[in-house]
N, CA, C and O atoms as CSV, one atom per row, in Angstrom:
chain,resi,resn,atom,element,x,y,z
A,1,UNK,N,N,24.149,-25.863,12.722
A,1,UNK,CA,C,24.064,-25.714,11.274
A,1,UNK,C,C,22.731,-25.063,10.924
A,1,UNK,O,O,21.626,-25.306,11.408
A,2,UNK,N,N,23.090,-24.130,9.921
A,2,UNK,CA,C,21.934,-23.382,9.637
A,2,UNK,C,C,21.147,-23.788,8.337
A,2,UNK,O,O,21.666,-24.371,7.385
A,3,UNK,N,N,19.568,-23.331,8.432
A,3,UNK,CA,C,19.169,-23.840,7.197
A,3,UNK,C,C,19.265,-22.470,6.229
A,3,UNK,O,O,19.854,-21.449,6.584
A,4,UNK,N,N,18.389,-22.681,4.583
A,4,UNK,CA,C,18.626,-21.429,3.714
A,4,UNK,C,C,18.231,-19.986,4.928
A,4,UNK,O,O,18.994,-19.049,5.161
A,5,UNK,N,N,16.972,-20.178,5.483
A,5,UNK,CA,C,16.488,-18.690,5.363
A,5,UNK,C,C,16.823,-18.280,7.170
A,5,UNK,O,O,16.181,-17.401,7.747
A,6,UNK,N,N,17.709,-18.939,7.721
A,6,UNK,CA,C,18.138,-18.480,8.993
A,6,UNK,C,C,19.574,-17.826,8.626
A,6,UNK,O,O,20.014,-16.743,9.011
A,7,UNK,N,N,20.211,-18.822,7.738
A,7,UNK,CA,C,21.720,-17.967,7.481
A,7,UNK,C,C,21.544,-16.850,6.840
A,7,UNK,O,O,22.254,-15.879,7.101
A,8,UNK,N,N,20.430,-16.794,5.759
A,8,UNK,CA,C,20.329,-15.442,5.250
A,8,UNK,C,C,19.857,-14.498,5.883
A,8,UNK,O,O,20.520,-13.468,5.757
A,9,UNK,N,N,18.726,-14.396,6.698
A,9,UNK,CA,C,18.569,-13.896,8.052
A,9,UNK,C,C,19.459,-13.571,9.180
A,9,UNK,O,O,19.037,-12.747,9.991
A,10,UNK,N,N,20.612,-14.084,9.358
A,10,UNK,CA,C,21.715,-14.125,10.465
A,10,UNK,C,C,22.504,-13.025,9.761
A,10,UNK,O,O,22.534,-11.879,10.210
A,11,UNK,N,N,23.117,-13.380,8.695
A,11,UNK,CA,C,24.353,-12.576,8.070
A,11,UNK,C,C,23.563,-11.136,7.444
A,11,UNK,O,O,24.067,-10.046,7.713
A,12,UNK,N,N,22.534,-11.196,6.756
A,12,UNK,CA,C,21.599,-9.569,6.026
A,12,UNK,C,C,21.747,-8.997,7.200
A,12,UNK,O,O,22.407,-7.958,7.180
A,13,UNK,N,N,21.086,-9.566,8.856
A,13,UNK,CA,C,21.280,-9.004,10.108
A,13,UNK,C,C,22.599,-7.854,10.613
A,13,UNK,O,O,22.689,-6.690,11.003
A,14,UNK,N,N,23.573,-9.120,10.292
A,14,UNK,CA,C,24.880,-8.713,10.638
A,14,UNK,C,C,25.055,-7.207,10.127
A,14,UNK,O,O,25.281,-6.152,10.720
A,15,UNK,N,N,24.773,-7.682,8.214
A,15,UNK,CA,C,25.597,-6.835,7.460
A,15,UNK,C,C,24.587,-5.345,7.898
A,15,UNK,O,O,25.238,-4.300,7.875
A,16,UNK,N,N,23.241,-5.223,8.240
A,16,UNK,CA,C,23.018,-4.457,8.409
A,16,UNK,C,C,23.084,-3.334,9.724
A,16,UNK,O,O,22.780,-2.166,9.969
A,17,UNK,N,N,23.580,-4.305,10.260
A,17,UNK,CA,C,23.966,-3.471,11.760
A,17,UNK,C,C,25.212,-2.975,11.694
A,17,UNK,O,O,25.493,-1.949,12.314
A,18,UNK,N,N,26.185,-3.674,10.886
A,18,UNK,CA,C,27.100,-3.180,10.774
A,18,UNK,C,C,27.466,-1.611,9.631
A,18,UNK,O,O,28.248,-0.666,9.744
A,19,UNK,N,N,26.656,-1.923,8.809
A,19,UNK,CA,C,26.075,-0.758,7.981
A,19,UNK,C,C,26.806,-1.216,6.466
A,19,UNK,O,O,27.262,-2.330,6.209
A,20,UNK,N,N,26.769,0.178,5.404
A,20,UNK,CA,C,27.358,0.054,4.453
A,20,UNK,C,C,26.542,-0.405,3.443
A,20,UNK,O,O,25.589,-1.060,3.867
A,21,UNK,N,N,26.625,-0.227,1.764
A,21,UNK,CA,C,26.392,-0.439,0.854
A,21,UNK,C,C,26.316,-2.347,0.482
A,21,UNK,O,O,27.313,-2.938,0.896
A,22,UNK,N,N,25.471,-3.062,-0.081
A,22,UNK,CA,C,25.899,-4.194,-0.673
A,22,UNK,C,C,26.866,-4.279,-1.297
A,22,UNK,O,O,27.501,-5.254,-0.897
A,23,UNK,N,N,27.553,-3.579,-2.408
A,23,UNK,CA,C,28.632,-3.632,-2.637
A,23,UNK,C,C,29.926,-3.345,-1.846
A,23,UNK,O,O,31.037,-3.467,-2.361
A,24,UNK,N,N,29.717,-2.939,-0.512
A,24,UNK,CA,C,31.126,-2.946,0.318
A,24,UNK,C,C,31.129,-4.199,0.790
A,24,UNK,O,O,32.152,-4.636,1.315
A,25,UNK,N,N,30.225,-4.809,0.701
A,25,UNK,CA,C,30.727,-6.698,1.239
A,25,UNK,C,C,30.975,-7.412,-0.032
A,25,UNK,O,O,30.758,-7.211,-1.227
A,26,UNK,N,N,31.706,-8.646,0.959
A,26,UNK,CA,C,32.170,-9.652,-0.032
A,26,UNK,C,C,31.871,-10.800,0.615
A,26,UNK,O,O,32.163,-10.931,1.804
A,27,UNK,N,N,31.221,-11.817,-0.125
A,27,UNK,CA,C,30.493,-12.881,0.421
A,27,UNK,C,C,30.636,-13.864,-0.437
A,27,UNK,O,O,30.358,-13.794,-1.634
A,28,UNK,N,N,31.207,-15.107,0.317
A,28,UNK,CA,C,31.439,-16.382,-0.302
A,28,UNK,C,C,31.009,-17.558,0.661
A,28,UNK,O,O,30.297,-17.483,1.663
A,29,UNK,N,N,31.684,-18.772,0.048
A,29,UNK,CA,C,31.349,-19.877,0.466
A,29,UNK,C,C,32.953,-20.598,0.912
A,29,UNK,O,O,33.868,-19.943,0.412
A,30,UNK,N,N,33.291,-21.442,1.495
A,30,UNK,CA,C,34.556,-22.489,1.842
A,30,UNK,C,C,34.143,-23.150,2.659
A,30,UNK,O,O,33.140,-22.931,3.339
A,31,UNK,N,N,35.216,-24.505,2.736
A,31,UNK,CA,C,35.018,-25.550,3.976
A,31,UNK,C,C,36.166,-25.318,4.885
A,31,UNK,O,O,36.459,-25.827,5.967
A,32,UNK,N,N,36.682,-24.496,4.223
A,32,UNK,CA,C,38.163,-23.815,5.908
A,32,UNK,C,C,37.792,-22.453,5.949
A,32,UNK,O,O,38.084,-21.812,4.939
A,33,UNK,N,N,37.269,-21.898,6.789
A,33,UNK,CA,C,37.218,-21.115,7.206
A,33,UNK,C,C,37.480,-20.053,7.598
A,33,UNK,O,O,36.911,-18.964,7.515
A,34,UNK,N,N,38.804,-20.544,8.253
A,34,UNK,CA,C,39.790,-19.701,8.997
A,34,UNK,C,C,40.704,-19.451,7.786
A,34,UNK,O,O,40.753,-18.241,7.564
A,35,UNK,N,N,41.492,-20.215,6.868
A,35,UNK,CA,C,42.329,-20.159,6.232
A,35,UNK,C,C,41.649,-19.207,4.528
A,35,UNK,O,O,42.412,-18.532,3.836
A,36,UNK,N,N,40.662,-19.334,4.309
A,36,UNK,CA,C,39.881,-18.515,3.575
A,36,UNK,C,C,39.986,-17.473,4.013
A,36,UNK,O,O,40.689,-16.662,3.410
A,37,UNK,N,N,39.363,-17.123,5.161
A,37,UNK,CA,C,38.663,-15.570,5.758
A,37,UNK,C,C,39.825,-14.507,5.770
A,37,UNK,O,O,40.102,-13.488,5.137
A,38,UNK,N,N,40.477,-15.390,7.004
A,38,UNK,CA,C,41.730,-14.626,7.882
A,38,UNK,C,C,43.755,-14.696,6.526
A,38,UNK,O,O,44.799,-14.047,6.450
A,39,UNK,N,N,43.257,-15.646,5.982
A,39,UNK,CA,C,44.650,-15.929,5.216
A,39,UNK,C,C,44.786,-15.506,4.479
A,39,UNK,O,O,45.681,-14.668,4.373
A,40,UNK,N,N,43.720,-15.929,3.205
A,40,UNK,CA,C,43.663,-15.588,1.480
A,40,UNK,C,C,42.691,-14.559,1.261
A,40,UNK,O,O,42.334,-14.298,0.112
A,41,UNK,N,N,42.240,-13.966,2.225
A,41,UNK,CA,C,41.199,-12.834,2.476
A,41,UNK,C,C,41.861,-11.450,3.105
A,41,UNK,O,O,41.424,-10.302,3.025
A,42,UNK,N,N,42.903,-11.876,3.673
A,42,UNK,CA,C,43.586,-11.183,4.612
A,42,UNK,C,C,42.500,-9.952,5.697
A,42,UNK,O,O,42.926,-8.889,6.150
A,43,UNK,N,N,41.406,-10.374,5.846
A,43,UNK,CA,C,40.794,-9.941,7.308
A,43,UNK,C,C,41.165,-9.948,8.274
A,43,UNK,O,O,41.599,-11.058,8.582
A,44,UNK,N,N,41.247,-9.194,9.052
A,44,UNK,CA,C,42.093,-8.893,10.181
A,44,UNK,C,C,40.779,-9.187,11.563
A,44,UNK,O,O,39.838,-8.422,11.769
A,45,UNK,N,N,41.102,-10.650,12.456
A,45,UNK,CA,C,40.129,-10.968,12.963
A,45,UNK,C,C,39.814,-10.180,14.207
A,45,UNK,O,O,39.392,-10.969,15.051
A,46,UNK,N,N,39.837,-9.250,14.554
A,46,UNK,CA,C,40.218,-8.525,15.884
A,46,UNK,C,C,39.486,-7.026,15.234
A,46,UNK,O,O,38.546,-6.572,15.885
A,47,UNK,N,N,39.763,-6.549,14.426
A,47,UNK,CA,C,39.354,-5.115,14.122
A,47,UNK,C,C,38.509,-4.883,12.990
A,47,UNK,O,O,37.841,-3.860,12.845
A,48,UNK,N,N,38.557,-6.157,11.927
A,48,UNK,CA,C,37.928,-6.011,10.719
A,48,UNK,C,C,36.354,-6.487,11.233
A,48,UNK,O,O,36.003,-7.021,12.286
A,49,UNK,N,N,35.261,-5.900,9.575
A,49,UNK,CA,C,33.648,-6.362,10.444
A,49,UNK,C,C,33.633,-7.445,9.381
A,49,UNK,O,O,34.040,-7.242,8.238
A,50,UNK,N,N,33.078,-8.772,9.865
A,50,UNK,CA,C,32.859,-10.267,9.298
A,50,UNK,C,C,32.416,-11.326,10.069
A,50,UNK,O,O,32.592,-11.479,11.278
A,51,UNK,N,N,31.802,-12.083,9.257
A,51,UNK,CA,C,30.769,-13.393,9.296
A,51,UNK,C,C,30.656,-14.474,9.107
A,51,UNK,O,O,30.841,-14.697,7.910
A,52,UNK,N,N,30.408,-15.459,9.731
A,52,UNK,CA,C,30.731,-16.753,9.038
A,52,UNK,C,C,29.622,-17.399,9.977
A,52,UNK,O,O,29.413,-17.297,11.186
A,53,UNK,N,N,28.839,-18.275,8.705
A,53,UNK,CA,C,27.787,-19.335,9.448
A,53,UNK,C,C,27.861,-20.868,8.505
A,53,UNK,O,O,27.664,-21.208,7.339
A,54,UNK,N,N,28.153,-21.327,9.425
A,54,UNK,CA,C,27.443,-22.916,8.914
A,54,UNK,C,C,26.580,-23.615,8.690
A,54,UNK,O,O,25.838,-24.116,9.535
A,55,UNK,N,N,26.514,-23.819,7.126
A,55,UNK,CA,C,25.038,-24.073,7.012
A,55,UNK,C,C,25.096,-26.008,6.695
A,55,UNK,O,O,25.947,-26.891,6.594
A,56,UNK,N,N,23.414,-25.839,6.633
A,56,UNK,CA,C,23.576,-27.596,7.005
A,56,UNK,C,C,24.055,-28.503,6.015
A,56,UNK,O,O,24.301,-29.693,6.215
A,57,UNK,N,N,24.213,-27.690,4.594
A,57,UNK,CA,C,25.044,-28.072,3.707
A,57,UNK,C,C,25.792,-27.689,2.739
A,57,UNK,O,O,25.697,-26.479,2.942
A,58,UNK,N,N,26.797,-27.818,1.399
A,58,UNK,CA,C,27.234,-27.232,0.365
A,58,UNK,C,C,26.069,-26.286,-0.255
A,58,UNK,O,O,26.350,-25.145,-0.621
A,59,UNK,N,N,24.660,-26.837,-0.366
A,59,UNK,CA,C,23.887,-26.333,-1.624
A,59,UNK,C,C,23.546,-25.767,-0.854
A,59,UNK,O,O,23.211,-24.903,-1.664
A,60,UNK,N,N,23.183,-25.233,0.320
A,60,UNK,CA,C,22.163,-24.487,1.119
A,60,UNK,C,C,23.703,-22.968,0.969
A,60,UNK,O,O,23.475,-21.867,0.468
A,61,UNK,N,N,24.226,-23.127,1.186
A,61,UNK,CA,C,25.879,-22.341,1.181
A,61,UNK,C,C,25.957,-21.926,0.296
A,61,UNK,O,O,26.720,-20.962,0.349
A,62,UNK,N,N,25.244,-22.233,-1.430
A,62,UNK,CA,C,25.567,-21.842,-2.084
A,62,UNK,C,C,24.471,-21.488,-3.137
A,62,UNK,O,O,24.577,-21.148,-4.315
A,63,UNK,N,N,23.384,-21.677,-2.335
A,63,UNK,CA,C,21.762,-20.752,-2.124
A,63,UNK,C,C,22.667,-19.394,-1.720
A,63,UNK,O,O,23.482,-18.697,-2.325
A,64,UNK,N,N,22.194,-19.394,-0.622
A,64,UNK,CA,C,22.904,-18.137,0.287
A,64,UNK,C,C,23.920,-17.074,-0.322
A,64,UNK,O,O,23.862,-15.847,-0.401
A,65,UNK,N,N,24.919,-18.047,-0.742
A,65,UNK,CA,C,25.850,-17.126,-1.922
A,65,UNK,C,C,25.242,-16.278,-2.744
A,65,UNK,O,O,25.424,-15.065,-2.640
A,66,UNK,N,N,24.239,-16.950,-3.899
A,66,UNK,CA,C,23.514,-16.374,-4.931
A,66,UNK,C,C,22.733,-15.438,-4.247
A,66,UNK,O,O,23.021,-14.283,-4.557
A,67,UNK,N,N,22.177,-15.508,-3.730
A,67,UNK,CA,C,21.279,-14.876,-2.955
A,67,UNK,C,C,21.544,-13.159,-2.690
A,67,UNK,O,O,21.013,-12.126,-3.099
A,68,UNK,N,N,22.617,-13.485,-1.812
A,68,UNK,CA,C,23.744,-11.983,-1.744
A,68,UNK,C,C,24.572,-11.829,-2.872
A,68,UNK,O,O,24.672,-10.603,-2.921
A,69,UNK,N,N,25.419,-12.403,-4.079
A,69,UNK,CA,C,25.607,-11.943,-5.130
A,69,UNK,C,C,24.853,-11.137,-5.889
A,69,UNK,O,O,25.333,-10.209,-6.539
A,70,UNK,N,N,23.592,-11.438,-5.862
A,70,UNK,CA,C,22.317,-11.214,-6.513
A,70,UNK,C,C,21.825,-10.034,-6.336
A,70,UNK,O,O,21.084,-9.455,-7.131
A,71,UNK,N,N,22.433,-9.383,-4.689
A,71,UNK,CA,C,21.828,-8.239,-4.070
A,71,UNK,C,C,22.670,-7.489,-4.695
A,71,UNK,O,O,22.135,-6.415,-4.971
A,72,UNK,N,N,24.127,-7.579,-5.173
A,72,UNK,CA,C,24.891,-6.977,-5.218
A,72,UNK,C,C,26.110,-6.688,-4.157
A,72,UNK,O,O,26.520,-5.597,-3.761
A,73,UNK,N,N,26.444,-7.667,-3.908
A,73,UNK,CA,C,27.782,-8.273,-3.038
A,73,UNK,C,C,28.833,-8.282,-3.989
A,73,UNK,O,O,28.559,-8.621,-5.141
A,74,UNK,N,N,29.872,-7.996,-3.721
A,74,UNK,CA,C,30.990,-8.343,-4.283
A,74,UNK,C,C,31.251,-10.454,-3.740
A,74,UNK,O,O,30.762,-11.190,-2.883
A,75,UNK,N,N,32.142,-10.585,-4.709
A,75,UNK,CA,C,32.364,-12.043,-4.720
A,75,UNK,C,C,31.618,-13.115,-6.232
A,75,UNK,O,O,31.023,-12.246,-6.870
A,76,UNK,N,N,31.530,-13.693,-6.559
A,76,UNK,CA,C,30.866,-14.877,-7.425
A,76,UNK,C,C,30.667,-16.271,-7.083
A,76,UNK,O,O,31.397,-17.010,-6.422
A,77,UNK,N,N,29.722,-16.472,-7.558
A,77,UNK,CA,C,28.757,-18.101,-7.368
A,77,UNK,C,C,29.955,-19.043,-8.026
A,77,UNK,O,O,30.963,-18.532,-8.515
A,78,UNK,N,N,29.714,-20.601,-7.980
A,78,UNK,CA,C,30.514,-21.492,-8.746
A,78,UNK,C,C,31.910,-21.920,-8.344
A,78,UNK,O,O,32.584,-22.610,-9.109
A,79,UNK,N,N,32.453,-21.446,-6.916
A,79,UNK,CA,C,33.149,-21.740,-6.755
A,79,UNK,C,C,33.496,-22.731,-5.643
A,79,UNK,O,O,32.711,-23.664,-5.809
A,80,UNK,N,N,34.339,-23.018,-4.509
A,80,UNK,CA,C,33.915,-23.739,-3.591
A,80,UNK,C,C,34.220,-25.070,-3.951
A,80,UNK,O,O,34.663,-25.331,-5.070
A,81,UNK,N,N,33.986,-26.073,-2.952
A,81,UNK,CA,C,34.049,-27.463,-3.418
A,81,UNK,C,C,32.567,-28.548,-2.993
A,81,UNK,O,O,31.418,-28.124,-2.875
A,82,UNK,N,N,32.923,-29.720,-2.856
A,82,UNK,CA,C,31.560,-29.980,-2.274
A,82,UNK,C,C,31.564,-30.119,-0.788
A,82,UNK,O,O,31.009,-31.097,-0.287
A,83,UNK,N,N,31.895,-29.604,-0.362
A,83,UNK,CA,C,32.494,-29.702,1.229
A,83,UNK,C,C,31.889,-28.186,1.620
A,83,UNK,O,O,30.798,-28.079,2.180
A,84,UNK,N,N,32.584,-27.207,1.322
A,84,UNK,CA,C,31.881,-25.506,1.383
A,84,UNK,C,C,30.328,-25.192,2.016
A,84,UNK,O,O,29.286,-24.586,1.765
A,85,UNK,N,N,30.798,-25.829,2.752
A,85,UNK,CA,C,29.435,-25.373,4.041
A,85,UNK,C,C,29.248,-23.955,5.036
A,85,UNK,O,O,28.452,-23.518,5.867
A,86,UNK,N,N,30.458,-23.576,4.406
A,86,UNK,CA,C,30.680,-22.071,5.540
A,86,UNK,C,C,30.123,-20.811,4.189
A,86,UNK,O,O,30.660,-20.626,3.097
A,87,UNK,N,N,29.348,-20.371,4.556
A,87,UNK,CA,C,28.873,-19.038,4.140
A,87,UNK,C,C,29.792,-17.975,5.261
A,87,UNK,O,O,29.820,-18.209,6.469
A,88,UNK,N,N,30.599,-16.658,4.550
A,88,UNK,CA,C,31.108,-15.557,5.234
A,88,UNK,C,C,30.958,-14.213,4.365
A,88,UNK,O,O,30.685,-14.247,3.165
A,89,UNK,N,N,31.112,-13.322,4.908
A,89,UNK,CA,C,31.055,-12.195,4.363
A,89,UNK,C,C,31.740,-11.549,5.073
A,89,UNK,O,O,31.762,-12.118,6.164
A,90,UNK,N,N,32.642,-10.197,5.099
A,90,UNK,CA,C,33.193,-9.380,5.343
A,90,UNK,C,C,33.341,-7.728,4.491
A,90,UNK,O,O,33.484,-7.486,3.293
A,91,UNK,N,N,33.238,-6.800,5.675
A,91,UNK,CA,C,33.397,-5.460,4.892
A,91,UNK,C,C,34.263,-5.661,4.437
A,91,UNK,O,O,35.059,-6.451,4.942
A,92,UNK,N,N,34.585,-4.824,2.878
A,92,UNK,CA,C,35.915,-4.575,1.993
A,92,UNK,C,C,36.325,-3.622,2.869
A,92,UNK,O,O,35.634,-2.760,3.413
A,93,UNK,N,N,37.598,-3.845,2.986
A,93,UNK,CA,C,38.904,-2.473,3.369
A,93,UNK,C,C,39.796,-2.321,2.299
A,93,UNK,O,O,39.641,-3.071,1.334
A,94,UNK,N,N,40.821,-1.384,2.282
A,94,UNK,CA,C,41.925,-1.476,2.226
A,94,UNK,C,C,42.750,-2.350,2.169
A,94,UNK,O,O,43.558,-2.348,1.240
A,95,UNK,N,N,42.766,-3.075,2.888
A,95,UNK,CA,C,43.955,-4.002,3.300
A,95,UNK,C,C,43.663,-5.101,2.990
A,95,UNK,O,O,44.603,-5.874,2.805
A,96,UNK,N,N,41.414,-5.928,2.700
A,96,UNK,CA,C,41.374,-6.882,2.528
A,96,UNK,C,C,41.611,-7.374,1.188
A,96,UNK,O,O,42.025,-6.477,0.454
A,97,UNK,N,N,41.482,-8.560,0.592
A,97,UNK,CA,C,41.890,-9.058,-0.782
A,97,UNK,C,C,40.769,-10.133,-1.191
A,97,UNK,O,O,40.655,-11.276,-0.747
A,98,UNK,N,N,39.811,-9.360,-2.334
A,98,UNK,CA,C,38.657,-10.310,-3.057
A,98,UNK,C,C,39.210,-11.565,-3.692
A,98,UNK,O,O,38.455,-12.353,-4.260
């Protein structure tokens, strides 16, 4: 489990190696993961570029959120439950669904 400034550090990492504009990502918070990312996100886990870290809690998750909203991420703060410990982000495609 990560604290605020390692997850934000881990994923800015990601997103920047992977390249692209702040606004081609989309970055949220959930406590399922898989069923968020890969389901109601429709990311394709094999070919699509995306992230997911666990942080050591809801509010630290939703630090992190604001944080990259703030940069100009696609996605919004306020949502989530109190469980939502997973910070993710993924490039927008085509095919994915905000």
């Amino acid at each position: 489990m990560l604290n605020y400034a390692e997850v934000v550090n881990e994923v800015q990492s990601y997103m920047a190696g992977v390249g692209g504009n702040w606004s081609d990502w989309y970055v949220g918070i959930t406590s399922d993961i898989k069923s968020r990312l890969f389901s109601e996100h429709g990311v394709d886990e094999k070919t699509d570029r995306w992230i997911f870290r666990l942080c050591v809690n809801s509010a630290t998750a939703r630090q992190a959120e604001d944080y990259f909203v703030k940069k100009g991420t696609k996605g919004d703060t306020g949502g989530g439950d109190y469980f939502s410990n997973f910070l993710y982000a993924y490039l927008v495609t085509s095919k994915t669904r905000e």
